[in-house]
C-alpha positions as CSV (number, residue, x, y, z in Angstrom):
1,X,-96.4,40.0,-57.0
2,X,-93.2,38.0,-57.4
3,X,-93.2,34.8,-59.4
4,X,-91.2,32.0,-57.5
5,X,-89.8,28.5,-58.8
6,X,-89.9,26.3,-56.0
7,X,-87.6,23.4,-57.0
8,X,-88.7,20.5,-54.5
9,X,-92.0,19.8,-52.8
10,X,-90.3,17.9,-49.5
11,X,-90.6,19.4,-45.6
12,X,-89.1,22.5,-46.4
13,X,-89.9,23.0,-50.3
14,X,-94.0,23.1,-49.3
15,X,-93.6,25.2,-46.6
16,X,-91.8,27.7,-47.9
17,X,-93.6,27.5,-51.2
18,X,-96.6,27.7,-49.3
19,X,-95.9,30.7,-46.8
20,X,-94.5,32.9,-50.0
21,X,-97.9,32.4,-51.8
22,X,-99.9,33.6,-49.0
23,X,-97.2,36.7,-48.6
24,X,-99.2,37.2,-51.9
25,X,-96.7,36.1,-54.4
26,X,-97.4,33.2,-57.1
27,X,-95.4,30.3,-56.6
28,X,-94.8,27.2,-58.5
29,X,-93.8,24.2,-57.2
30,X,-91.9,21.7,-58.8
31,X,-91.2,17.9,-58.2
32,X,-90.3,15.1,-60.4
33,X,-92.5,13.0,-58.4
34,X,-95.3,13.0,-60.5
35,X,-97.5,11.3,-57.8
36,X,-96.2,13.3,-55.2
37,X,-97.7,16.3,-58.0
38,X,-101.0,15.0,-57.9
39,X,-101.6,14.6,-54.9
40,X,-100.9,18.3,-54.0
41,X,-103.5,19.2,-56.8
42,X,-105.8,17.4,-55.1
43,X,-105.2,18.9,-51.9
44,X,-103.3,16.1,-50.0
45,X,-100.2,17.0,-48.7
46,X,-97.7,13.9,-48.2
47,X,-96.4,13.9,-44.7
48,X,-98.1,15.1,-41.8
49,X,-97.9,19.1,-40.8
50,X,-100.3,21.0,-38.5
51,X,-102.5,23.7,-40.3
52,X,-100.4,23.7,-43.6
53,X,-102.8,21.3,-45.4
54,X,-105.3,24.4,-45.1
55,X,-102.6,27.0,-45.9
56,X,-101.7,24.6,-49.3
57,X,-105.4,24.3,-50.6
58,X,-106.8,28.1,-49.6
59,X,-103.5,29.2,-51.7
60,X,-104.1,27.0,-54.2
61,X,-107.3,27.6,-54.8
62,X,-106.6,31.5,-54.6
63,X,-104.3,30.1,-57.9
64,X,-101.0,31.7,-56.2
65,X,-99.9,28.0,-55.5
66,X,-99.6,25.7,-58.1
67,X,-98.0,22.2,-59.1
68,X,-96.3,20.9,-62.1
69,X,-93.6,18.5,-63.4
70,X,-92.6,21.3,-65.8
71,X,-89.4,22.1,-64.2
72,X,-88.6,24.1,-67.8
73,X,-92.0,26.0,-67.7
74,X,-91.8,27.1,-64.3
75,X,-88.2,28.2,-64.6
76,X,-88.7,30.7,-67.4
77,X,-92.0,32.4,-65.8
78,X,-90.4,32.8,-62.2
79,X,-88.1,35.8,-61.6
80,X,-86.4,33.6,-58.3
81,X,-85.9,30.2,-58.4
82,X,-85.5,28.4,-55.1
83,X,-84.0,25.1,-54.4
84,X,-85.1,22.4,-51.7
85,X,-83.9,19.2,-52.4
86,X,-82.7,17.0,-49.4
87,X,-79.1,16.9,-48.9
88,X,-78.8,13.8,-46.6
89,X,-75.5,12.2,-45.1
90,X,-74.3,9.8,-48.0
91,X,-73.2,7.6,-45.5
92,X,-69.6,9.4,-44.5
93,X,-70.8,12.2,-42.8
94,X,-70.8,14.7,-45.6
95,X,-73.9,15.8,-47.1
96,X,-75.0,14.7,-50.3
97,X,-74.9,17.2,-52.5
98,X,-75.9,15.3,-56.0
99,X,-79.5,16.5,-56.3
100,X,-79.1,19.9,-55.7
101,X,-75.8,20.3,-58.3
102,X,-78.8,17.9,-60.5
103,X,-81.3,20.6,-60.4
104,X,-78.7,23.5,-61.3
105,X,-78.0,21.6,-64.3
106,X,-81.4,20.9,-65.2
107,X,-82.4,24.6,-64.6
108,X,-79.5,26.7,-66.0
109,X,-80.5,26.3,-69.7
110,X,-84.1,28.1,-69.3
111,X,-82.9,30.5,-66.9
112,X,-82.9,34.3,-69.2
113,X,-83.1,37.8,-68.2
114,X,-82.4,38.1,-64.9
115,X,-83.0,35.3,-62.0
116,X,-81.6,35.1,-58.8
117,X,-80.7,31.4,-57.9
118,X,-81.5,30.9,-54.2
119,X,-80.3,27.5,-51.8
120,X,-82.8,27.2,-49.5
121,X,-81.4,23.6,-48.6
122,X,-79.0,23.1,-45.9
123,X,-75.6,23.2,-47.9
124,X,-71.9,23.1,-46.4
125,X,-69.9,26.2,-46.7
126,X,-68.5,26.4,-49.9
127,X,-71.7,25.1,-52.1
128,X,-72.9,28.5,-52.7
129,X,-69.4,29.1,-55.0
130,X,-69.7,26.1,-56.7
131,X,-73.2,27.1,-57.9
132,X,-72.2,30.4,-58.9
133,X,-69.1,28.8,-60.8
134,X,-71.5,26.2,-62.2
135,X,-74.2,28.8,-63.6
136,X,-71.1,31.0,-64.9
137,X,-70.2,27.8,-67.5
138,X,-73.5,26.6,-67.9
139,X,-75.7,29.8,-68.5
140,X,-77.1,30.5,-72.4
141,X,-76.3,34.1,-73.6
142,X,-77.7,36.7,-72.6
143,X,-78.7,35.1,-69.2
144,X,-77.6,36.4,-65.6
145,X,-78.2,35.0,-62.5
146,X,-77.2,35.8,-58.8
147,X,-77.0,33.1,-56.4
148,X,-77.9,33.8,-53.1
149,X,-78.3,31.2,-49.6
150,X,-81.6,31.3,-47.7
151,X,-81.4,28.9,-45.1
152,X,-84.4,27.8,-43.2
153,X,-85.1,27.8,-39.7
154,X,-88.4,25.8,-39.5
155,X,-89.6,23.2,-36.3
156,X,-91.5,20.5,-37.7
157,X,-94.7,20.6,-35.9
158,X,-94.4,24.3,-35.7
159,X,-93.3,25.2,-39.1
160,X,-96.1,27.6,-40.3
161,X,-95.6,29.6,-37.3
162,X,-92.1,29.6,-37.8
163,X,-92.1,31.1,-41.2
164,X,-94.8,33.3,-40.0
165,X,-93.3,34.9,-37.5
166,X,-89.4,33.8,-37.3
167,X,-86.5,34.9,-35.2
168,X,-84.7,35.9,-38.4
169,X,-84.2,35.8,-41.6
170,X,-80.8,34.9,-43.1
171,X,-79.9,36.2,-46.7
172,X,-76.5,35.3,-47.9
173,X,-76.0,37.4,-51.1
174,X,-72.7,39.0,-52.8
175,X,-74.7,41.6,-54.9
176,X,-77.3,44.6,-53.8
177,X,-79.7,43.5,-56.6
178,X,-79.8,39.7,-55.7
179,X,-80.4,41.6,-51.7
180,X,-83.0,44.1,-53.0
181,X,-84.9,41.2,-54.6
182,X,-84.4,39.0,-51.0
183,X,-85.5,41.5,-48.9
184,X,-88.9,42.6,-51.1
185,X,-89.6,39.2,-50.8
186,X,-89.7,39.0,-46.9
187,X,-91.1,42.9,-47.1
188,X,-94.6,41.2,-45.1
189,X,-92.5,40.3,-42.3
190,X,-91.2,44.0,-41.7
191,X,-94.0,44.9,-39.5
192,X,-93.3,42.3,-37.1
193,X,-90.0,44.3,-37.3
194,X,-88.3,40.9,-37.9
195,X,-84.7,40.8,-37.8
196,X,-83.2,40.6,-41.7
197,X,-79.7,39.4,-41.4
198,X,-77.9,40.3,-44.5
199,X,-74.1,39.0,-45.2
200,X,-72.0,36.9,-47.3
201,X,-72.8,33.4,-48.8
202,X,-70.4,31.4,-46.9
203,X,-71.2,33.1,-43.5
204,X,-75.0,32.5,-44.4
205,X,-74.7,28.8,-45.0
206,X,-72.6,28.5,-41.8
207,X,-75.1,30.4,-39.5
208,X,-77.7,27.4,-40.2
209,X,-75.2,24.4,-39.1
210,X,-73.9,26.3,-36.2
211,X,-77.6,27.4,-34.6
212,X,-78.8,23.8,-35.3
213,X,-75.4,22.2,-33.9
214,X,-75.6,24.5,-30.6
215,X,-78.8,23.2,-29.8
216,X,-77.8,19.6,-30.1
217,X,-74.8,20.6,-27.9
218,X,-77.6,22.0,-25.3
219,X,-79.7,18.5,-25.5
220,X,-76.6,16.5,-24.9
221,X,-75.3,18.9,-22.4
222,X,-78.6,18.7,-20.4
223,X,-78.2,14.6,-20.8
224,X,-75.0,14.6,-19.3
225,X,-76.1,16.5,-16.5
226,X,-78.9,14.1,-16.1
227,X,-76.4,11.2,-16.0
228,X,-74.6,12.5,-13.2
229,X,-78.1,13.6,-11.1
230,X,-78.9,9.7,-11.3
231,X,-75.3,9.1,-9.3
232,X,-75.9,11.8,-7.1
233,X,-79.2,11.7,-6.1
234,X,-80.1,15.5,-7.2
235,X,-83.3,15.6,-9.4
236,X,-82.8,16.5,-13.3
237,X,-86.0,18.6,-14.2
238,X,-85.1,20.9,-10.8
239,X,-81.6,21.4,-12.3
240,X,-82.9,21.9,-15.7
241,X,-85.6,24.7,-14.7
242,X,-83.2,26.7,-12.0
243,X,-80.2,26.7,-15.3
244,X,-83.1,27.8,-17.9
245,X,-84.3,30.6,-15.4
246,X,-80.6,32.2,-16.4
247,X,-81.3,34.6,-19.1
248,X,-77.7,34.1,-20.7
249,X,-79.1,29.7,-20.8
250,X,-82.7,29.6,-21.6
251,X,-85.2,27.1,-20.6
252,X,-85.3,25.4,-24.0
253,X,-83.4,22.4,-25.2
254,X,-82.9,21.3,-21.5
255,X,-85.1,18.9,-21.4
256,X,-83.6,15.2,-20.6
257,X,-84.4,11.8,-22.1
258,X,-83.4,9.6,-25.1
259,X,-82.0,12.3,-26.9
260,X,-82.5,14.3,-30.5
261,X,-83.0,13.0,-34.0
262,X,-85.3,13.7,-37.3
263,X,-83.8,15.2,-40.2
264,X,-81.7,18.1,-39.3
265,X,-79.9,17.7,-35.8
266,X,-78.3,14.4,-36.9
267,X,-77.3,15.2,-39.7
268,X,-76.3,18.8,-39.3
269,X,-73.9,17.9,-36.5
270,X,-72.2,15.3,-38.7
271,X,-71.6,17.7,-41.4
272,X,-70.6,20.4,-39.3
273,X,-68.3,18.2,-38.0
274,X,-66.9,17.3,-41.7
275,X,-66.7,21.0,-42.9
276,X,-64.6,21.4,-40.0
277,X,-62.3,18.7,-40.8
278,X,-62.3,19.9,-44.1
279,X,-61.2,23.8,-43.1
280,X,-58.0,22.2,-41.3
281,X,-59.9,22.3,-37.7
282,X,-61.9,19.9,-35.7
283,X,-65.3,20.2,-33.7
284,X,-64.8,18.8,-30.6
285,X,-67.9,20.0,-28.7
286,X,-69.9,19.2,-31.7
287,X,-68.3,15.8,-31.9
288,X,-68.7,15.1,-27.8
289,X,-73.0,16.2,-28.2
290,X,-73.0,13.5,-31.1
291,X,-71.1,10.7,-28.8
292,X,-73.6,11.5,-26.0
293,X,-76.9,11.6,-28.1
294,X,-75.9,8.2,-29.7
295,X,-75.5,6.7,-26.1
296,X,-79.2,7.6,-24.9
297,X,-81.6,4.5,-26.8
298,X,-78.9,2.2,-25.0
299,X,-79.3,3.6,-21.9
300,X,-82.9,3.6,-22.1
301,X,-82.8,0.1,-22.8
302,X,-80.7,-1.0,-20.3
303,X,-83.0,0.8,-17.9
304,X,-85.6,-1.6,-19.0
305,X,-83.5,-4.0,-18.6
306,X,-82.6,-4.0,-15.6
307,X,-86.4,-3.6,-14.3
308,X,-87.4,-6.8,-16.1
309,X,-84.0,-8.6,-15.1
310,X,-83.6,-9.3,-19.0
311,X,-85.3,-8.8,-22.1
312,X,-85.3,-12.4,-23.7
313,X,-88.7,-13.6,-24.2
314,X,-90.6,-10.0,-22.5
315,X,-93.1,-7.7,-24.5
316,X,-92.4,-4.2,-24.6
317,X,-94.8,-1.2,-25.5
318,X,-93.6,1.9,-27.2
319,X,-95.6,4.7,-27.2
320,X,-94.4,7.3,-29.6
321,X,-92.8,6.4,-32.9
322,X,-92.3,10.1,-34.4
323,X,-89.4,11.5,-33.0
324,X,-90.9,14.3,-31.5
325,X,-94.6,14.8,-31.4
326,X,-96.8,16.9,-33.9
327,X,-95.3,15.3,-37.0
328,X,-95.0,12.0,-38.5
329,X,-91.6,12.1,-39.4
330,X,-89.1,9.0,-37.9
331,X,-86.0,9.7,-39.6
332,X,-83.3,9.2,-36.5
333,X,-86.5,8.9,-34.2
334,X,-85.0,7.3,-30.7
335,X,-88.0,4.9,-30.8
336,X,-86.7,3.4,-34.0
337,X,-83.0,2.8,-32.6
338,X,-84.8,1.2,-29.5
339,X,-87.1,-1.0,-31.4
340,X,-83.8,-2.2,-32.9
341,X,-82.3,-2.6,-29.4
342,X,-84.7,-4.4,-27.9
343,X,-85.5,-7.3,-30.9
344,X,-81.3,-7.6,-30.6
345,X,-82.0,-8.5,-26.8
346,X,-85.4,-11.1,-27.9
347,X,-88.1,-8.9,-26.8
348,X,-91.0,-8.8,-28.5
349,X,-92.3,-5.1,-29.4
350,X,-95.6,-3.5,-29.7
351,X,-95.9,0.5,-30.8
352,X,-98.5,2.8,-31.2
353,X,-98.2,6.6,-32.5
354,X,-100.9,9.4,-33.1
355,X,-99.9,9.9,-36.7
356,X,-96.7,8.1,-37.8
357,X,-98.1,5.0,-37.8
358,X,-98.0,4.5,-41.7
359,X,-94.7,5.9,-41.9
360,X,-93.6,3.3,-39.7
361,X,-95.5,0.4,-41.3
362,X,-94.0,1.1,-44.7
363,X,-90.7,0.5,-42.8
364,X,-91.7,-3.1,-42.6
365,X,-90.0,-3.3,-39.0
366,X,-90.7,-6.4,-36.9
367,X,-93.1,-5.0,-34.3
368,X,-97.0,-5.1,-33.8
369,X,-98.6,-1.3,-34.6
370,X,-101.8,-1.0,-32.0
371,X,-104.6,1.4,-32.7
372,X,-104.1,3.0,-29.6
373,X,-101.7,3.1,-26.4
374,X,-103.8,0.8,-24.5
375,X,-104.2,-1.5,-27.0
376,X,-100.3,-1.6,-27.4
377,X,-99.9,-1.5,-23.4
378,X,-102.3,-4.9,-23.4
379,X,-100.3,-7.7,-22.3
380,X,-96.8,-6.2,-22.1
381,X,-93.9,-6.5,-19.8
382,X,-93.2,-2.5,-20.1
383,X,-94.6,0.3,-21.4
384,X,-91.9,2.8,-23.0
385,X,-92.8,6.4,-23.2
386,X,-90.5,7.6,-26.2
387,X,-92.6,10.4,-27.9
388,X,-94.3,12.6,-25.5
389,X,-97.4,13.4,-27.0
390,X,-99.8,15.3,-25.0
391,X,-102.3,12.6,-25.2
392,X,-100.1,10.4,-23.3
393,X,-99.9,12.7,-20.9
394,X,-103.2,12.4,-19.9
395,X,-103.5,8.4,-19.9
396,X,-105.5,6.3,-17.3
397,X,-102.6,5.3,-14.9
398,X,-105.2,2.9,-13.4
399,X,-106.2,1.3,-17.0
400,X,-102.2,1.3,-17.7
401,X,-101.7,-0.5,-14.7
402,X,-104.4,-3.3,-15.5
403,X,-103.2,-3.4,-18.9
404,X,-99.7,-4.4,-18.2
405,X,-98.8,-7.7,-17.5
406,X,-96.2,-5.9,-15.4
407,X,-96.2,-2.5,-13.9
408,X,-92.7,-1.5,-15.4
409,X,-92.5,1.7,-17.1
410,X,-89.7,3.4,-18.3
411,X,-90.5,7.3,-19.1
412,X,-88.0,8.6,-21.5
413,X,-89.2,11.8,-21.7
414,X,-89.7,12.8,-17.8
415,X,-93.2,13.0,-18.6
416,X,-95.0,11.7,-15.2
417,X,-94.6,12.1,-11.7
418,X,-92.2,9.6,-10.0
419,X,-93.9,9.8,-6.7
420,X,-97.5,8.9,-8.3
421,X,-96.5,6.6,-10.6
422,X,-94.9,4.5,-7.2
423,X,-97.7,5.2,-5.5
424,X,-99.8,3.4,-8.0
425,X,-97.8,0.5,-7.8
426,X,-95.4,1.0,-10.6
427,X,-91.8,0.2,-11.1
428,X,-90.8,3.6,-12.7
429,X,-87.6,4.7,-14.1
430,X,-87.2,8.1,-16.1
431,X,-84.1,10.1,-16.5
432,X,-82.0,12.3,-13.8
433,X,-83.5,11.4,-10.5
C-alpha cells in the first residue's frame, strides 16, 4: 500500500484521489476549504459526478480515503504527493499558474526522505522545471524529491470509467526511481494491458494540451462542415457518420451544434496557443477551432432570430444549462453565452437543467430556473435545445407543442428529427441541413 497526498479536492483532485484508494492505496486529501473538508467527511461530494459519490464514501469508510486541512500532516506520512489545483486562464490566455507554485511552497518544508512531487494539473511545458528548480532551493536537508507530470485524461460525466479503464497513462519523469514509483502505482491497470506511456517532463505536459486541442480542432472542423451543408443543401449528421466510418477519422467529436466549452477545451486551446507563441511559433489550426467555436452561440441565436423575426419583447426556453449532459458543471457552457445573447437582444429567458440548476442559480443570471422542461417550455416564444440530455430526447412533442406560445424550436444539438418535428407543426431549425 502506497500513501498519497492529494493536494486539491476539485474535479480532478477527488477523482483521482478516489480511484488510487480503491487501487488499494491510502490517500489523503487535502483542501484549504475547510467546508469543502467537511462535507467530504460527511459523504457529500461538491459538484455533481455519476457513481463517484459511492466510490468516495465505500473508500472512505474502508479508511483508505481520508480528509483534512493538514496539508503539513499529510505531506510527511505520504511517500507521493500529487497536485491538483485549477490552473485557469488569468484572463490573457496563459494559465494561471499561482496556486500550484503556492502549494510547492507550502509543501517543500515537510517533504524528508524521499517523495516524488507529481503535477497532475494541466501545466504549460516548461512548469515541470520550474518545480524541480523550486524544490532544489527550497528543500530542508536531507530531503530529496523527484518531480514527475501525470496528466489527466478524465470526461466529466464519465470520469470513473475513465480512470478505470483509460486509453493511457502518461508519466513524465527524468529518473528510473521517480518511474518505478509511477508505474507501481498504476500496477492494477496492467491487466487491462493499458498502455503506460513513459517519457520526458516537457513531452508529457505537451501530450495533454495537444490530445485536448485536436479534439477541439475536430468539433470546430465538423461545424464548419455543417456551415457549408446549410448553403448547400447536403445534410450534416449523413456527412458526419459516412467521415466517422473512416478508421483514420473516427465517429467521435463530429457531432455539430453550438460548439465545445467546460473547463478544459477552452482553456487548453488558449494556452496551447500561448505556449506556442512563447516557443517562437504560432498555432494556427488551433487558433482557427477557437475562432469557429466562439461563432456558434451567435449563430444559434440568430437562428432564433430569424424564426421569431426579432427577439425584443419574445420568451425563450433553454433546456440544458450544463455544458454537456451528466455533469453540473457550466464553466464556458454555450447555454450561458446564449442566455447572454439573447437578454442583449430583450428577450426574456426561462431555463431548466437535470442537475445544474443550483450552479446556475448561484450565478445570479437574469433568467427564470423551471423545475422541469415543460414548465420552462410554458408560455415561450421558442424552446432552445442546448444540452442534450437523454431526457429531452424523449419529450412529449405534442405537450411541447401546446406548451409553446409558438411552435419555434431551434435544436442545437441535432437531437430530433426535422421531418417529424414539421410534421407536427413546428418551425424547426437545427444545424447542417
Amino acid at each position: 500500500m502506497v500513501t498519497i497526498c492529494m493536494v486539491g479536492t476539485g474535479y480532478v483532485g477527488l477523482v483521482t484521489g478516489a480511484c488510487l484508494a480503491d487501487f488499494g492505496n491510502r490517500v489523503i486529501c487535502v483542501d484549504v476549504d475547510a467546508q469543502r473538508i467537511e462535507m467530504l467527511k460527511n459523504g457529500r461530494v461538491p459538484f455533481f459526478e455519476p457513481l463517484l459519490e459511492d466510490l468516495v464514501q465505500r473508500n472512505y469508510e474502508a479508511q483508505r480515503l481520508s480528509f483534512t486541512a493538514d496539508l503539513p500532516s499529510a505531506v510527511r506520512e505520504a511517500s507521493i504527493v500529487f497536485i491538483a489545483v485549477g490552473t485557469p486562464d488569468r484572463g490573457d490566455g496563459h494559465a494561471d499558474l499561482s496556486y500550484l507554485f503556492k502549494v510547492v511552497e507550502d509543501i517543500s518544508p515537510h517533504l524528508s526522505g524521499y517523495k516524488v512531487v507529481v503535477t497532475k494539473s494541466t501545466v504549460p511545458v516548461g512548469t515541470g522545471r520550474r518545480v524541480q528548480q523550486m524544490l532544489h532551493d527550497l528543500l530542508p536537508a536531507g530531503a530529496e524529491a523527484d518531480v514527475a507530470s501525470n496528466p489527466e485524461f478524465l470526461r466529466e460525466g464519465s470520469a470513473i470509467e475513465d480512470f478505470m479503464r483509460p486509453n493511457r497513462v502518461v508519466i513524465g519523469a527524468e529518473t528510473d526511481r521517480a518511474r518505478e514509483q509511477m508505474r507501481e502505482l498504476y500496477r492494477p491497470l496492467y491487466l487491462l494491458e493499458t498502455p503506460i506511456v513513459v517519457t520526458g517532463i516537457e513531452t508529457a505536459e505537451l501530450i495533454k494540451y495537444a490530445s485536448n486541442a485536436f479534439l477541439a480542432v475536430k468539433i470546430s472542423y465538423a461545424n464548419e462542415i455543417a456551415n457549408l451543408c446549410e448553403r448547400v443543401g447536403a445534410d450534416i449528421k449523413v456527412v458526419a457518420k459516412a467521415m466517422g466510418l473512416d478508421h483514420r477519422i473516427g465517429s467521435k467529436f463530429l457531432h455539430a451544434g453550438v460548439g465545445y466549452g467546460g473547463s478544459c477545451f477552452p482553456k487548453d486551446t488558449e494556452a496551447l496557443i500561448k505556449i506556442a507563441e512563447t516557443a517562437g511559433t504560432d498555432a494556427r489550426i488551433v487558433r482557427a477551432a477557437v475562432d469557429v467555436n466562439r461563432e456558434r452561440a451567435a449563430i444559434a441565436v440568430d437562428k432564433a432570430h430569424k424564426l421569431l423575426g426579432g427577439l425584443s419583447g419574445k420568451t425563450i426556453a433553454l433546456l440544458g444549462l450544463a455544458f454537456k449532459p451528466n455533469t453540473d458543471d457550466v464553466r464556458e457552457a454555450a447555454a450561458l453565452k446564449i442566455h447572454a445573447l439573447l437578454r442583449r437582444h430583450g428577450a426574456a429567458v426561462r431555463a431548466f437543467d437535470p442537475v445544474a440548476m443550483e450552479r446556475v442559480r448561484s450565478l445570479a443570471l437574469d433568467l427564470t430556473l423551471c423545475s422541469s422542461a415543460y414548465e420552462a417550455m410554458q408560455g415561450a416564444d421558442a424552446m432552445m435545445l442546448v444540452t442534450e440530455w437523454n431526457e429531452f430526447r424523449t419529450l412529449d412533442l405534442q405537450r411541447m407543442r401546446q406548451a409553446l406560445r409558438q411552435p419555434v424550436v431551434i435544436d442545437c444539438r441535432n437531437v430530433y428529427d426535422r421531418e417529424r418535428m414539421v410534421e407536427l407543426g413546428f418551425r424547426y431549425d437545427a444545424f447542417g441541413a
